[in-house]
N, C-alpha and C positions, 0 to 999 in steps of 0.2 A: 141137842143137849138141853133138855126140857128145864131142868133145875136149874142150866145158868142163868136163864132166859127171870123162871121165876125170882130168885134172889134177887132180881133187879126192879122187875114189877110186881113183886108183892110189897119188899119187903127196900126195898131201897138200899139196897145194899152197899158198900163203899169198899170191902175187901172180898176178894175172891181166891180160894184157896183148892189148888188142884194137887193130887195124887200121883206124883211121878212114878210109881210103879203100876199106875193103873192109868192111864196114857199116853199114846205113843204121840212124839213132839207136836206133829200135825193137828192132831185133835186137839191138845192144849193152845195151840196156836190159833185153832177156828175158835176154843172156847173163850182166850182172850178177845176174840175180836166182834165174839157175839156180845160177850158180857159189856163191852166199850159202846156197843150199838144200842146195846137196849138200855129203856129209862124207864121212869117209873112212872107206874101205871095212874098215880092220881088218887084213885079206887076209894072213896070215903073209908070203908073197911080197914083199908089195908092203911091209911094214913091213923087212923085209929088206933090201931099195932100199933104204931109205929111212936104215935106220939105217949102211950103207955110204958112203952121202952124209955123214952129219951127223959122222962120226971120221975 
């Protein structure tokens, strides 16, 4: 699941929001535990975003 991955090192995400008719327990279970794995990327860019959001 590419987008959980990104939401986290793009964009630093802190809430993650999944579609219970569109996956079955397991996969939301790997995507909670992909989303808890992954951190953020750092990325000048993307810290960039980010600090444009936050002011």
């Amino acid at each position: 699941m590419e987008i959980v991955e990104l939401s986290r090192t793009h964009n630093n995400a802190n809430i993650l929001s999944l579609g219970a008719r569109f996956l079955t327990k397991k996969e939301a279970m790997e995507a909670v535990n992909m989303w808890l794995k992954t951190g953020f990327s750092g990325e000048e860019r993307h810290a960039r975003r980010i600090k444009k959001i936050d002011h």
